[in-house]
C-alpha positions as CSV (number, residue, x, y, z in Angstrom):
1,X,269.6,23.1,-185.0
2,X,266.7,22.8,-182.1
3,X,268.9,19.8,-180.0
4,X,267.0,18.0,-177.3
5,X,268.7,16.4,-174.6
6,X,267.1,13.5,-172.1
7,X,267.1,12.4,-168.5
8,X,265.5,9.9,-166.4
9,X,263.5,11.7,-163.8
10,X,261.5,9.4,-161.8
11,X,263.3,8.7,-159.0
12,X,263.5,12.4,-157.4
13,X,262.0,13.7,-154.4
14,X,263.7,17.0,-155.2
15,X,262.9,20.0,-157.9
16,X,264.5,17.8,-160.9
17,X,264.6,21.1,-163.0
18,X,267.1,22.7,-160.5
19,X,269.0,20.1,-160.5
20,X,269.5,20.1,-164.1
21,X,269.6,23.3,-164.6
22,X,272.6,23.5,-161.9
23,X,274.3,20.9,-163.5
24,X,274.4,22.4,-166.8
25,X,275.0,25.8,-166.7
26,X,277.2,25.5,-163.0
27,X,279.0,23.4,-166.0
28,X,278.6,25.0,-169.3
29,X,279.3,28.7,-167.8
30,X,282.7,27.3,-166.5
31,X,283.8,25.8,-170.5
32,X,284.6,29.3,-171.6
33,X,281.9,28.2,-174.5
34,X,279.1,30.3,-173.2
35,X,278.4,31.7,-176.8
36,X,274.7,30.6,-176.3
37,X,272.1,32.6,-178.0
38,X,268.7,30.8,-177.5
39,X,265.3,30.1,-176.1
40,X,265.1,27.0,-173.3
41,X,262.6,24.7,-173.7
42,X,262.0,22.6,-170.6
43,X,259.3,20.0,-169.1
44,X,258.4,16.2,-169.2
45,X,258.8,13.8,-171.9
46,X,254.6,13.5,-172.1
47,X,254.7,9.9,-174.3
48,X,251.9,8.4,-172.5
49,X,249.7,10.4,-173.9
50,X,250.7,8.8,-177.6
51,X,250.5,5.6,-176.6
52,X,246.7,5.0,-178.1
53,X,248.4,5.9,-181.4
54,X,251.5,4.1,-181.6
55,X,253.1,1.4,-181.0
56,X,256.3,1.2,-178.3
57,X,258.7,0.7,-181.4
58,X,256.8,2.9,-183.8
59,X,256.8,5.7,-181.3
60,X,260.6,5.1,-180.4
61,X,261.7,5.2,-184.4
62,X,259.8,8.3,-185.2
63,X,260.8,9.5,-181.8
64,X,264.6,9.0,-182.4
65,X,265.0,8.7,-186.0
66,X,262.9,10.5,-187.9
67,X,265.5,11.3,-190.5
68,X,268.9,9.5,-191.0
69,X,271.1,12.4,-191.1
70,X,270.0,14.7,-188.3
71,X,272.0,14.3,-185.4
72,X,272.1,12.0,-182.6
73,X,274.0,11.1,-179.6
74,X,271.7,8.6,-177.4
75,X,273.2,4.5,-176.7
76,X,270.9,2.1,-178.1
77,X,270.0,0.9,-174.9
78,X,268.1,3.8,-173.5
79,X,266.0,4.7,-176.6
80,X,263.5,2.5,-174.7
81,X,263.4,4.2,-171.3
82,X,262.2,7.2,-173.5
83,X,258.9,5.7,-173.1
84,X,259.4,3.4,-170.3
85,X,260.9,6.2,-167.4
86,X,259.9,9.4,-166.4
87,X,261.9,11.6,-168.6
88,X,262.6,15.2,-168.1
89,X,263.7,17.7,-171.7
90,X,265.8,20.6,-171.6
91,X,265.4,21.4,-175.4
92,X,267.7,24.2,-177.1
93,X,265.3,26.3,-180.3
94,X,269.1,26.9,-181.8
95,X,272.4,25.8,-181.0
96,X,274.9,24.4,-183.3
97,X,276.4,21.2,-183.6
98,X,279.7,21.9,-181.7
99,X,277.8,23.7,-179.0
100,X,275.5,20.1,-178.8
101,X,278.5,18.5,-178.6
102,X,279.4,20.5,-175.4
103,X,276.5,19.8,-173.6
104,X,276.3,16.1,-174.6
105,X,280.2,15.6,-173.2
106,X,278.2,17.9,-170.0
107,X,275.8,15.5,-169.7
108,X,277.6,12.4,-170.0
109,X,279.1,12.9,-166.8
110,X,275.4,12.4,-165.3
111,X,274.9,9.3,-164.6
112,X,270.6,10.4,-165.6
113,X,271.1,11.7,-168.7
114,X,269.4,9.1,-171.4
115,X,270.8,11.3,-174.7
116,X,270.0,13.7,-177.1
117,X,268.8,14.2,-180.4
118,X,268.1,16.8,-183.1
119,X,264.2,17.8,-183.2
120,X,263.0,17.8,-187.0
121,X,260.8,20.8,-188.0
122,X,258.4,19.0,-190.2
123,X,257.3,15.9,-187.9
124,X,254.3,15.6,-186.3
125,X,255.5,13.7,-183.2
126,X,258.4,16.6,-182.6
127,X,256.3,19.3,-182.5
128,X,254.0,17.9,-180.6
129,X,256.2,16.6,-178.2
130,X,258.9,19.5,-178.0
131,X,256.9,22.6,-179.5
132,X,253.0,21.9,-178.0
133,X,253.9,20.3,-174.9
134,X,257.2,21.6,-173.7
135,X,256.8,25.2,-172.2
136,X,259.3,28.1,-173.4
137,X,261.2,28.6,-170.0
138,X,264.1,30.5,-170.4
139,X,266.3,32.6,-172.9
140,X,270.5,32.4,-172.9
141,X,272.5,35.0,-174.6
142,X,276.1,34.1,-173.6
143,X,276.3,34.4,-169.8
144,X,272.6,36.4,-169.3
145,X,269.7,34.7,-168.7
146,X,266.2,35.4,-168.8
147,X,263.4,33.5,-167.2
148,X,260.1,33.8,-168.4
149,X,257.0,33.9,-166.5
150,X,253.0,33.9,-168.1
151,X,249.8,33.6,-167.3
152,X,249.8,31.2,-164.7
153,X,252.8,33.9,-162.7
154,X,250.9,34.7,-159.6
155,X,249.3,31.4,-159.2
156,X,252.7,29.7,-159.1
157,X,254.5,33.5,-157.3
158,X,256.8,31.7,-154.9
159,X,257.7,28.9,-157.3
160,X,259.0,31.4,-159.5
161,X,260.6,33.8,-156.6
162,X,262.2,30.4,-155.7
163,X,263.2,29.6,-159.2
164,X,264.4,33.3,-159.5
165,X,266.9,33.0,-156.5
166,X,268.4,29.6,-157.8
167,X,269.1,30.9,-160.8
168,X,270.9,33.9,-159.3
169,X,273.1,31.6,-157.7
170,X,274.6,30.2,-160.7
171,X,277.7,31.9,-162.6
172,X,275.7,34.3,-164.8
173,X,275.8,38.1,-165.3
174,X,272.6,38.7,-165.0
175,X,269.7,36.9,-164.3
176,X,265.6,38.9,-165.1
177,X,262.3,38.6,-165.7
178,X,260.1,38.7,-168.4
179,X,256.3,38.0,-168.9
180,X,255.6,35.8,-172.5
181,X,252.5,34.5,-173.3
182,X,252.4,31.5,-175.8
């Protein structure tokens, strides 16, 4: 399953990725459940740009539930600030269902984290939203990680340094680099 989970974002005048990322792998690593084996998906929830095309509820039903059965864990009552609040995504291309149920019981303890929700292959809106839009950040194979760097590398050099020695800091084996190009 490719599992996206959801958190208000807005109000930080700090990195919001590291402090996601901290809280979920500082977390995660420490279960004993690091049996990850997946590419890391990360960036803002870019709704606005949809908003010419759909309506607030149309965009939040296809958003949410775009098929009954997939699976779900977000409270009715923040399905709106999916297109209300800044919202960052830390999307996983293929966990299962136990390991979603992990990370949602992770994330519940965070008082930012909106919810998360299966992505379905064959809609529109998903792809766009977590495929197009989303950049491939990251690959997690049990306690390694690799972070990946493209084009834009040197521009954004001591962002990704920075990045690089944050990562380090958290309760992995190893932590590299590796140049991708989507």
């Amino acid at each position: 399953m490719k599992i996206a989970f959801h958190f208000k974002c807005g109000h930080f005048t700090i990195r919001y990725d590291e402090y996601f990322y901290s809280h979920l792998f500082s977390k995660y690593l420490n279960t004993g459940a690091c049996n990850l084996d997946t590419d890391i998906r990360t960036g803002d929830l870019l709704v606005h740009s949809l908003r010419k095309n759909y309506t607030a509820s149309e965009l939040l039903r296809e958003l949410v539930i775009p098929n009954p059965n997939s699976w779900r864990a977000i409270e009715p009552e923040n399905v709106p600030l999916l297109y209300n609040e800044a919202v960052f995504v830390i999307c996983f291309e293929t966990i299962s269902k136990e390991q979603a149920l992990i990370l949602d019981k992770i994330f519940d303890s965070d008082e930012n984290y909106l919810g998360g929700f299966e992505i379905i292959e064959n809609s529109e809106l998903h792809n766009y939203l977590y495929q197009e839009v989303l950049g491939k950040r990251m690959r997690v194979t049990n306690r390694n990680l690799i972070w990946y760097v493209g084009f834009d590398h040197q521009e954004y050099e001591d962002d990704t340094d920075d990045m690089i020695r944050f990562l380090r800091e958290m309760p992995f084996q190893a932590v590299s680099v590796e140049e991708l190009y989507e």
